[in-house]
ROTIVO-483489 format. One record per residue (C-alpha): x, y, z. Coordinates in steps of 0.1 Angstrom, whole numbers, padded with zeros to 4 digits, always signed. Example, Ala and Ser with C-alpha at 12.3 -4.5 7.8 and 13.67 -1.06 7.14 Angstrom:
2
+0123-0045+0078/+0137-0011+0071/
end
This chain:
777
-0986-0148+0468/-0976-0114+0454/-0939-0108+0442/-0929-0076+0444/-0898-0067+0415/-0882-0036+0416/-0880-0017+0386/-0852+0001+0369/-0825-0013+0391/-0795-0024+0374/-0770-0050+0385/-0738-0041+0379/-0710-0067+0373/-0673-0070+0398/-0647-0048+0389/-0625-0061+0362/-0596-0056+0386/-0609-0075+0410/-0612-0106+0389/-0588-0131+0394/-0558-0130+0370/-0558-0161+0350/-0522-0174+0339/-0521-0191+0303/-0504-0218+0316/-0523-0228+0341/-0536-0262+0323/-0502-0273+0318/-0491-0267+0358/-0494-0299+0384/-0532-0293+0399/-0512-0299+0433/-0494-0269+0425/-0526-0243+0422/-0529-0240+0461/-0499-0230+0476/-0498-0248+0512/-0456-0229+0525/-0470-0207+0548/-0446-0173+0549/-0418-0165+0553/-0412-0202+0529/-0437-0194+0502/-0413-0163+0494/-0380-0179+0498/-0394-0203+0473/-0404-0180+0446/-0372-0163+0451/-0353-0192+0445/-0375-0204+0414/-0367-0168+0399/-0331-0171+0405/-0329-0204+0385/-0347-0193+0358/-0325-0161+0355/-0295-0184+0357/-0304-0208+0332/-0314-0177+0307/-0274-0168+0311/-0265-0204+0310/-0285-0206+0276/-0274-0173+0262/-0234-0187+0268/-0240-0217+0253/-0254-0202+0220/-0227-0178+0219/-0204-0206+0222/-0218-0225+0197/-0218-0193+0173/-0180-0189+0179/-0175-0226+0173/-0194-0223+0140/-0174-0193+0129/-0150-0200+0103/-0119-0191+0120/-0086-0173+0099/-0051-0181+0101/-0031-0177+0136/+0006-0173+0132/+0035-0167+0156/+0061-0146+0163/+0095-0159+0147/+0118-0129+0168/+0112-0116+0205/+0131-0084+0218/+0133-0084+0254/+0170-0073+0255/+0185-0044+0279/+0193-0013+0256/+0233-0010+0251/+0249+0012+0271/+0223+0025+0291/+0227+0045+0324/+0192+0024+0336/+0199-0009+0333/+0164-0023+0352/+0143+0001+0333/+0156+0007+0300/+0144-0028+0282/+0126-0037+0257/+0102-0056+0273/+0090-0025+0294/+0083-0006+0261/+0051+0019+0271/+0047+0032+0230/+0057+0025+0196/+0052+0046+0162/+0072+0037+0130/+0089+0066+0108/+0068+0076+0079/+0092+0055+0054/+0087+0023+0071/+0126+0023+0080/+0125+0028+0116/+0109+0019+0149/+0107+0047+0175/+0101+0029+0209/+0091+0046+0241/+0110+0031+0272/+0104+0043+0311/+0136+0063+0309/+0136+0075+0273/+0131+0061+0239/+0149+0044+0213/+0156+0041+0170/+0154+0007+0157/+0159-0003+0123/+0130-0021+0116/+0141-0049+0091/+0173-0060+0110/+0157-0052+0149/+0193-0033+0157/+0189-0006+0178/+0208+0025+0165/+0204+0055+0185/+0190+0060+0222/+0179+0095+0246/+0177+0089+0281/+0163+0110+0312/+0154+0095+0345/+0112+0092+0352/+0108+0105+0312/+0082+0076+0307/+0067+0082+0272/+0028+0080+0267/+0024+0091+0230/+0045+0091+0201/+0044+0105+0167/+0070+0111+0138/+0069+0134+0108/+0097+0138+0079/+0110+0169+0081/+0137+0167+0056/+0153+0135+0033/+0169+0112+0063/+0157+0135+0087/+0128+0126+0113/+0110+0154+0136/+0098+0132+0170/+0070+0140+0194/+0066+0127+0227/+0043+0132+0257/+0057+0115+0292/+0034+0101+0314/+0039+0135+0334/+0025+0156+0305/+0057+0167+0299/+0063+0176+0258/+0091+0169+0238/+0104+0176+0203/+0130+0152+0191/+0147+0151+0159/+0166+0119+0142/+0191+0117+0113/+0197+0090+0093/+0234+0097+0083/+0244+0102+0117/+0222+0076+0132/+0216+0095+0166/+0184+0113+0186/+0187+0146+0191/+0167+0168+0222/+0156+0197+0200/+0128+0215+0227/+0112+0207+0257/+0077+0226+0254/+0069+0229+0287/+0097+0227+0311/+0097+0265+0325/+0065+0254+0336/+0078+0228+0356/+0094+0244+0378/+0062+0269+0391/+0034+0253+0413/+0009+0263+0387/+0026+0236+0356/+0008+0235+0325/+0005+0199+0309/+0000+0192+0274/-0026+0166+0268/-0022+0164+0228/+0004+0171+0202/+0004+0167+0168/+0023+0187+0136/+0017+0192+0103/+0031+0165+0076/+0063+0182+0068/+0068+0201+0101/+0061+0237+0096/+0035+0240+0120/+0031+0223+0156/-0001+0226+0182/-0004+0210+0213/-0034+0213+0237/-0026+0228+0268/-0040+0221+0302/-0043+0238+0337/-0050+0213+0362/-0051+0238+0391/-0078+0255+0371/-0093+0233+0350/-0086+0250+0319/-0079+0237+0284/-0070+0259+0254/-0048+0252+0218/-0024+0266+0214/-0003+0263+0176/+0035+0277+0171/+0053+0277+0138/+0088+0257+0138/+0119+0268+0120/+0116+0241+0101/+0143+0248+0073/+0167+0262+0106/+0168+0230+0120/+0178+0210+0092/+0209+0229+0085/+0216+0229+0122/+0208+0188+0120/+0236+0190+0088/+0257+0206+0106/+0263+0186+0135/+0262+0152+0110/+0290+0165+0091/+0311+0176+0130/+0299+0143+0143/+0316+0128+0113/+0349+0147+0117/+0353+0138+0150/+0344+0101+0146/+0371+0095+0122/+0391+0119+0145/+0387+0096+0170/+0391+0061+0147/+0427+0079+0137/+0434+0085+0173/+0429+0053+0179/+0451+0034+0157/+0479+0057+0167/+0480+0048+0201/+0478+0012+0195/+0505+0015+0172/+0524+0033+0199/+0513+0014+0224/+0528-0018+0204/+0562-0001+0200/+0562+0012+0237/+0553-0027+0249/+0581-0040+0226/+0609-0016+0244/+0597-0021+0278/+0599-0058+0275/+0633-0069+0289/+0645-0098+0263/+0674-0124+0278/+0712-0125+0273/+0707-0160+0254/+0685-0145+0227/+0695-0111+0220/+0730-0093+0236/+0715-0055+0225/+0720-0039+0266/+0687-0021+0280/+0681+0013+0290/+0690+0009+0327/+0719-0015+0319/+0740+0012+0297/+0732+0036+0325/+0751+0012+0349/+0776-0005+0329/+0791+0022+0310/+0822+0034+0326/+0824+0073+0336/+0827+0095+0311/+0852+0120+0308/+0837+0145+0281/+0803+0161+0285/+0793+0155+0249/+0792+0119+0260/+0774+0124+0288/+0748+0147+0272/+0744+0124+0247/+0731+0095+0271/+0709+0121+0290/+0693+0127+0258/+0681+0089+0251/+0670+0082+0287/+0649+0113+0280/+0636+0097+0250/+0621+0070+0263/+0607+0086+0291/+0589+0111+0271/+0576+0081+0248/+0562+0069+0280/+0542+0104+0287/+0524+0110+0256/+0511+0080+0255/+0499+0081+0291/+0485+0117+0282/+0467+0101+0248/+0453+0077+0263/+0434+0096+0292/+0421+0124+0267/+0404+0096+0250/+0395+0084+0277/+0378+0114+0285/+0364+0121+0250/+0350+0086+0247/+0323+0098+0281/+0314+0129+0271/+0289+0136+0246/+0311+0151+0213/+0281+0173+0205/+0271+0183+0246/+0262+0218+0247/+0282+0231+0219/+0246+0238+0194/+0208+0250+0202/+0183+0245+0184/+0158+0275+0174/+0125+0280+0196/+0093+0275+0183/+0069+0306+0178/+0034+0314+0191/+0011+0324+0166/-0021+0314+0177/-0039+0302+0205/-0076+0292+0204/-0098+0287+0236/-0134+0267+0238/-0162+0281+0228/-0176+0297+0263/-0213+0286+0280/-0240+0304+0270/-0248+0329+0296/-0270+0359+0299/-0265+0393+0296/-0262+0421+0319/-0270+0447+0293/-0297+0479+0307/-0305+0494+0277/-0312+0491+0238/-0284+0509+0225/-0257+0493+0252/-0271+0463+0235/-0268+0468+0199/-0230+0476+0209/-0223+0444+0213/-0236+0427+0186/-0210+0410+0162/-0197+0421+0130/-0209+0404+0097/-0181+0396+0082/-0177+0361+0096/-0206+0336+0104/-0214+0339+0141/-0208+0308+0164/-0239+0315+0180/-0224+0318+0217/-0224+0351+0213/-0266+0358+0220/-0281+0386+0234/-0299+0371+0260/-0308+0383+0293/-0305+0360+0323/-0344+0366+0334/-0351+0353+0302/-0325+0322+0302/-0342+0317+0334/-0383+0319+0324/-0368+0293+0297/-0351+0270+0316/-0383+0268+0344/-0410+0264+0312/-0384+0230+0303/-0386+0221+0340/-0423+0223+0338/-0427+0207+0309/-0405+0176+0312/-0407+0170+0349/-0423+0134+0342/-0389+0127+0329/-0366+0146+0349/-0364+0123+0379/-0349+0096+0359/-0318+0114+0355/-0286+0110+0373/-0281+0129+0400/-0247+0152+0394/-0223+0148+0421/-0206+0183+0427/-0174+0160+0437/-0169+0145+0408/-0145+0158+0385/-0160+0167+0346/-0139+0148+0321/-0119+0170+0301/-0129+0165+0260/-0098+0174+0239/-0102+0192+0203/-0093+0182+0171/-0076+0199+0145/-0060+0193+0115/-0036+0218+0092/-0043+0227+0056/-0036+0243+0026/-0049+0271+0011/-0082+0267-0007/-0106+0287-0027/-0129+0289+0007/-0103+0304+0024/-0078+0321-0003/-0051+0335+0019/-0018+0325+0004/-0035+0309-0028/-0021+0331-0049/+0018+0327-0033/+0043+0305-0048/+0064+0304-0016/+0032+0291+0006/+0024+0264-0023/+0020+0227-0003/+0025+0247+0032/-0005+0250+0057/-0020+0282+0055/-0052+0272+0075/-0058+0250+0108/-0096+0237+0111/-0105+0233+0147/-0134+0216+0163/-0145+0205+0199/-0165+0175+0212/-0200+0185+0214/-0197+0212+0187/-0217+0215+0156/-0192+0240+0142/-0162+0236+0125/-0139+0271+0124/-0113+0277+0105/-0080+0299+0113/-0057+0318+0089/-0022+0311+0101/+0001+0334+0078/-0023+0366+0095/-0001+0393+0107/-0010+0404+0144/+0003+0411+0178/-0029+0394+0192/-0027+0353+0193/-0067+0355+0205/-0086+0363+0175/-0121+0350+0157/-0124+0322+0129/-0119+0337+0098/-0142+0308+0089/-0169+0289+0106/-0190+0257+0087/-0224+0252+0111/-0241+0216+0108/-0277+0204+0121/-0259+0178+0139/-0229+0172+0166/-0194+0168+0147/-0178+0130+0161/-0150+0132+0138/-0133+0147+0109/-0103+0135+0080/-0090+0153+0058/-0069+0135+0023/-0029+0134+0025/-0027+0165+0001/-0054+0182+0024/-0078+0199-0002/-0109+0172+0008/-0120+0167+0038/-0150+0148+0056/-0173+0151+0086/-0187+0127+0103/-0220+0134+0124/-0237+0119+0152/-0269+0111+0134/-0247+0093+0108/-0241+0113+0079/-0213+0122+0061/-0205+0153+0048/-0177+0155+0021/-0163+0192+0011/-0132+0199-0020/-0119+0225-0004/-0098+0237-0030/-0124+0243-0058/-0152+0255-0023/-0178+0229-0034/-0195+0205-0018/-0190+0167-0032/-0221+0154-0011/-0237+0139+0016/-0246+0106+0023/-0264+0088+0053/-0250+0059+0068/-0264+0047+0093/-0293+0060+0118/-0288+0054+0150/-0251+0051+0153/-0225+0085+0148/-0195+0080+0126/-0165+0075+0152/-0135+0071+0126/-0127+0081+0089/-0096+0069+0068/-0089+0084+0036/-0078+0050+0012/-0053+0052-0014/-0065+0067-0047/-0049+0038-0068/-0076+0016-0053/-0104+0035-0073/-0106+0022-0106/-0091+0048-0132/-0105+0052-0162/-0085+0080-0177/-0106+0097-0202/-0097+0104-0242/-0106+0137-0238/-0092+0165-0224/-0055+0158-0231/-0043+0169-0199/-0047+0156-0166/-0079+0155-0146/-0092+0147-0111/-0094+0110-0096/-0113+0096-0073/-0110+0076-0040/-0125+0055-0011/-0135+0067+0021/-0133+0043+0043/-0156+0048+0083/-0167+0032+0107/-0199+0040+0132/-0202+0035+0170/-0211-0002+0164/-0182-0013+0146/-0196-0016+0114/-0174-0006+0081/-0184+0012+0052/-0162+0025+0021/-0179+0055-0001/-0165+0067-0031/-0163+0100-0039/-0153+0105-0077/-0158+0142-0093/-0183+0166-0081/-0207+0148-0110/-0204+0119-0094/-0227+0112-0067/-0213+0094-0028/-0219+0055-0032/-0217+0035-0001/-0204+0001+0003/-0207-0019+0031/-0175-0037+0042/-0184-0054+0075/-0218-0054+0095/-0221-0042+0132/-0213-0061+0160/-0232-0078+0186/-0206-0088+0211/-0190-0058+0229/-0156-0076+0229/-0153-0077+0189/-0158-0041+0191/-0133-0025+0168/-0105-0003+0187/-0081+0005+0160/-0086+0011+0122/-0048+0017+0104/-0047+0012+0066/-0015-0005+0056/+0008+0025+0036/+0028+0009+0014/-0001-0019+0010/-0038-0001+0006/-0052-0035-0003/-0043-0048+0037/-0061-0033+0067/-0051-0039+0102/-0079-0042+0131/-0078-0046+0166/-0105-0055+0189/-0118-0053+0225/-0114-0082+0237/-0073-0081+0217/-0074-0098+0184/-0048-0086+0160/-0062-0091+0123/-0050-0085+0088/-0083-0074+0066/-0093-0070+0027/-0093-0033+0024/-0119-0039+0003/-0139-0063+0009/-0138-0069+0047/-0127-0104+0053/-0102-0112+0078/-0073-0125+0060/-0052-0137+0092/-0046-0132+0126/-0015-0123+0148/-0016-0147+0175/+0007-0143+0208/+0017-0172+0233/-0008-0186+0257/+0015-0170+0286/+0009-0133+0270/-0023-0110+0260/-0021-0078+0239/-0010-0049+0260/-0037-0024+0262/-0066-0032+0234/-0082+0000+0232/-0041+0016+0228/-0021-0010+0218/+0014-0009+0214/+0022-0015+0180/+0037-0004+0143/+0041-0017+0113/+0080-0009+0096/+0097-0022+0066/+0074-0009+0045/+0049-0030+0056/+0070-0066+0059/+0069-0063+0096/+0048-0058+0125/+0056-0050+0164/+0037-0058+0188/+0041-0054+0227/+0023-0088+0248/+0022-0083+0285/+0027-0113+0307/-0010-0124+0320/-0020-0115+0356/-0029-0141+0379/-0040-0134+0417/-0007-0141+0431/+0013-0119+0403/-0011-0090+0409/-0008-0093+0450/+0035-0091+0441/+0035-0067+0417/+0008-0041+0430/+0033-0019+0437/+0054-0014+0405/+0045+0006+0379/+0061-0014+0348/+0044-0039+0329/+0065-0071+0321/+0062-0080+0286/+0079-0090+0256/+0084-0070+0223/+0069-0098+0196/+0083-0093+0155/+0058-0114+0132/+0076-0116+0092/+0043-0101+0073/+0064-0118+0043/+0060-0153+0054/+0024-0153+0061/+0007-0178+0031/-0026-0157+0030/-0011-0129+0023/+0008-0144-0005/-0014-0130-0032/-0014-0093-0017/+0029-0087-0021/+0023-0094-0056/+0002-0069-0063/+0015-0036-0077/-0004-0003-0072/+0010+0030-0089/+0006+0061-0074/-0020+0086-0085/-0028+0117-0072/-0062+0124-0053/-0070+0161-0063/-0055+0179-0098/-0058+0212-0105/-0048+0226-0139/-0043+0259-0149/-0056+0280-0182/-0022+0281-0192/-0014+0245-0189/-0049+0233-0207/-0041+0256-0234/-0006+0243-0236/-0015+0205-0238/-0042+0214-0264/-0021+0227-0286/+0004+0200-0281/-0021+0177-0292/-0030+0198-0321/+0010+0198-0333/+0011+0159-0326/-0022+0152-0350/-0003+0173-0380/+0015+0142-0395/-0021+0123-0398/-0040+0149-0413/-0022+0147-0444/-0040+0105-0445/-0072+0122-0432/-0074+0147-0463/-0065+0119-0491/-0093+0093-0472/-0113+0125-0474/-0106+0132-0509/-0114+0098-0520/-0144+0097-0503/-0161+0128-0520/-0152+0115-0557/-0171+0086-0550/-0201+0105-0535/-0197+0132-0563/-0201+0102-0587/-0230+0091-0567/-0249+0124-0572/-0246+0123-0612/-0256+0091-0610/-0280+0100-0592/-0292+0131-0617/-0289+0113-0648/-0312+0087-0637/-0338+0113-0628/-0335+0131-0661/-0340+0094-0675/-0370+0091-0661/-0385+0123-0665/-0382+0120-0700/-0400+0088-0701/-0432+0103-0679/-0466+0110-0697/-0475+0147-0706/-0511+0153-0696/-0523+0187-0706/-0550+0199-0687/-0569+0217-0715/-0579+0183-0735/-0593+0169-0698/-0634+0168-0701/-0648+0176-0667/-0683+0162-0659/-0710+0184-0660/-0737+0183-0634/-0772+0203-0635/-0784+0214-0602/-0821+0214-0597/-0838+0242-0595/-0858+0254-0566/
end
């Protein structure tokens, strides 16, 4: 029988995506369990429920190795408190409010002596070694938020506060009259309109010349900087001033005082009555009614006279007594002296958007353009809005894969307002106004200014001489990345950039060159920089030059993840090394809030984390050297602000606990504002691991040194002048030396003549020369 076969005609296979999906542990699974027999809706509820357990034992796993991690970790030193200060403040006018225990900030002077505590209803001085409190300001619903202290003279302390109402203050406290003085409120006419101004941020320069505070419109959403100059030198001798009259009157008063209770003694002894069996001397009223008439009136004037007496003794004593009275509740130094206003000199707004513009022509264009005496900001672009548009739609066009994953922006929700920072300098050869002044010499002459999301950092003259507080950077420093933070060294003349791609940028101002830059990490921005102190670089004072050179320093930053790194930055030779301290975290809570160098002790760094630990560190090397532990009834107040300060020069430490929330505490006190704590004092002194660290002396040295010609040539010659009295040695051990080699060199000659004589004379003449016969051709 024939079979017919097609030619030519291919078979093709199933689709590959039609193939049943084979699972790799299918040999291991119950054969039972390869055809599923739940009809629906069950089969569904049961793979739901075998996904829920698995994700639920993946969390139960990944607890369990973090416990075991934190179980395995070796854990520092915990100590306690030794003194709690939860005590109402003497005196007060607020007795329910002004305690200790409601403290909302803390800042310690820059000498360590102090404590400045910010209370609901005002703020308060306490010595920080003895916990006294010394001097108190109160106004009702003045709840401080921030705190900072500068030294403006020796004793005296310049104070600024922001209340919880954005309200700021300028306070000033003297040491020899132990007592808080009001000096300014910054924005109280402002108070009073329905368009108030609040100031989000204040800060001043280190000796209190120059003050700016970030201003902000909440009715317009407007934020600006705004910088005044303080008469500084006007309010110290007003501050002497009313020490020395709050002195007088004091001792005023202690005189006063022991006058009337020396009167009042006498007056007591006259008044009392004593009886006939102990004394027969008659009373007042009983020679008034016993004596007999009298028949002359010198007699009778005579009697007048001492019943006069002794009322009139009465009076002035009465009268004493309720002018001290009076004096003791009235403020001795109430509106009797004002302190100068501060004065506007500068006020510098964000950069604006970038808009396009509305220009018709070339030449109406060209107009416009900038001049070239500064570096542009590059806001300023000539840019029509067609074209910001055609750009803006090719973006669109090009990324719309990508687009849709974005957010969508709710037109309700309110932008979060991004503060500037700023810093005050001196005068530097990149900016030279005021280099060249004696008076200006230490003073800030400059105030670098840069805003979140900026890659620019501009800098403002502030000894310029113009009507017109809006004017351009004299100065402008671009980067190729965003700017997360900046530091600048206590004398001001380096300073360092952080970026967001993790360099760091490090500039010496003074002599305008750049030390270097150094990557530090990838993929996390530097968020903080601390400049260490320079007696923890190894010195190594050169022989040579005699006078003084430039030190070095650490640097110490940390990134986004928490992880610390020190860099040195020695001379502009020397290149950035980096050092890494402390690796980055992996638990959010150990994320590191607060990074605060010890002053009086650079070795000890103090830490605080996320989730509230308190920690002592190795400057240096990283470990954690102890830990401040509060009761089991208490938790750190505010971890990412805590309130805390170190005083006594470093020997103690405050820090505020709040009382922990339960359900039912947070149910009863929903509605109050104040949170219940206690105000814990740990001795530093007594801790055993830090033992080693208080014996330890560092000397101060001085980060940046710059010598003049005149100086270089004076310590040269110094040096000369000192090395006249060895020269004389020198010149003898000289002497000496070239005898000998003198000596050497006849020697030397004689031995040469020697042997020259003794050589062979060959004369060339008598030498036969071999004679050859070439052959002929």
């Amino acid at each position: 029988m024939p079979v017919y076969i097609r030619k030519n005609v291919s078979y093709t296979p199933p689709s590959l995506d039609k193939l049943p999906q084979e699972s790799e542990d299918d040999f291991v699974n119950d054969p039972e369990l390869l055809n599923d027999n739940l009809p629906q809706p069950y089969r569904m509820i049961d793979k739901t429920l075998r996904e829920l357990i698995d994700d639920t034992w993946e969390v139960i796993a990944d607890r369990e190795k973090q416990r075991l991690e934190e179980a395995s970790k070796v854990r520092p030193p915990q100590y306690e408190s030794s003194v709690e200060l939860e005590a109402v403040i003497p005196a007060t006018q607020y007795p329910e409010k002004q305690k200790l225990c409601y403290a909302t900030c803390m800042n310690n002077s820059p000498d360590g002596q102090y404590v400045f505590i910010g209370l609901p209803c005002g703020l308060v001085a306490v010595e920080a070694l003895t916990q006294q409190v010394v001097s108190t300001w109160e106004s009702e619903n003045a709840e401080m938020a921030y705190m900072k202290s500068y030294t403006l003279a020796s004793q005296v302390y310049m104070i600024t506060t922001i209340d919880d109402m954005g309200v700021g203050r300028l306070f000033a406290f003297s040491q020899n009259a132990n007592k808080l003085f009001l000096v300014k409120v910054l924005n109280a006419s402002s108070q009073e309109s329905d368009n108030k101004l609040l100031i989000s941020k204040l800060e001043a320069s280190t000796d209190g010349d120059y003050l700016g505070m970030v201003m902000e419109n909440p009715s317009s959403h407007d934020l600006w900087l705004e910088v005044h100059k303080l008469p500084r030198d006007t309010w110290v001798s007003d501050l002497e001033t009313m020490t020395a009259a709050i002195k007088k009157k004091e001792e005023k008063e202690k005189r006063e005082e022991a006058m009337s209770e020396l009167e009042t003694e006498s007056v007591a002894q006259s008044e009392v009555a004593p009886s006939k069996a102990d004394t027969d001397e008659p009373s007042v009223a009983s020679i008034a009614n016993s004596v007999a008439p009298l028949d002359t009136a010198e007699q009778s004037q005579s009697l007048a006279s001492s019943i006069n007496s002794a009322k009139s003794v009465k009076f002035n004593l009465f009268l004493r007594n309720s002018q001290l009275a009076s004096k003791s509740k009235k403020d001795p130094l109430s509106g009797e002296y004002k302190f100068g206003s501060p004065q506007l000199i500068m006020k510098v707004k964000p950069p604006p958007t970038l808009t396009g513009t509305s220009v018709a022509n070339l030449h109406s264009t060209c107009q416009k353009v900038e001049s070239n005496d500064v570096v542009g900001t590059g806001h300023n672009l000539l840019f029509t809005q067609a074209h910001l548009d055609l750009r803006q739609s090719v973006f669109d066009h090009l990324h719309d894969n990508l687009l849709k994953y974005l957010p969508e922006e709710d037109e309700n929700m309110e932008k979060i307002q991004q503060y500037p920072n700023f810093h005050f300098l001196t005068a530097g050869r990149m900016l030279p106004q005021g280099l060249e002044q004696s008076s200006l010499e230490g003073r800030p002459t400059t105030v670098a200014v840069w805003w979140p999301g900026s890659t620019n950092l501009m800098q403002y003259s502030l000894i310029k001489t113009s009507k017109d507080t809006e004017f351009k950077p004299d100065l402008v420093w671009p980067f190729t990345c965003k700017i997360t933070s900046t530091e600048t060294s206590p004398d001001t003349n380096i300073i360092a950039i952080g970026l967001e791609n993790g360099n760091l940028v490090v500039w010496d101002r003074y002599m305008g060159t750049q030390r270097g830059v150094v990557n530090v990490q990838e993929d996390s921005p530097v968020v903080q920089i601390r400049f260490l102190d320079p007696a923890l670089y190894p010195q190594d004072p050169p022989a040579y030059p005699p006078y003084p050179t430039g030190t070095g320093t650490y640097i110490l930053m940390m990134c986004a993840n928490s992880a610390l790194y020190t860099v040195s930055t020695g001379t502009a030779a020397i290149p950035l090394q980096i050092n890494t301290i402390s690796m980055p975290v992996e638990n959010d809570n150990d994320t590191i809030t607060v990074l605060q160098p010890f002053t009086y002790h650079p070795d000890l760094l103090l830490t605080v984390t996320r989730k509230g630990d308190v920690q002592i560190r190795d400057t240096l090397q990283g470990t954690v050297l102890c830990q401040i532990q509060l009761p089991a009834t208490h938790e750190l107040s505010s971890p990412w602000d805590p309130v805390l300060a170190v005083g006594g020069q470093g020997q103690n430490m405050y820090v505020k606990g709040n009382v922990k929330t339960t359900e039912e505490s947070s149910e009863i006190d929903a509605d109050s504002s104040l949170q219940t704590g206690i105000v814990y004092v740990y001795q530093l002194r007594s801790f055993p691991s830090l033992d080693q660290y208080w014996k330890i002396k560092r000397s101060s040295q001085p980060l940046t040194v710059h010598t003049t010609v005149e100086q270089r040539v004076d310590a040269l010659l110094a040096e000369r002048i000192a090395m006249q009295g060895m020269r004389k040695n020198r010149m003898q051990e000289k002497w000496a030396t070239l005898k000998d080699e003198i000596n050497n060199i006849h020697s030397i000659k004689e031995i040469a003549r020697i042997n020259a004589t003794k050589r062979n004379i060959v004369k060339f003449d008598k030498i036969p020369f071999p004679h050859y016969e070439l052959p002929l051709p």
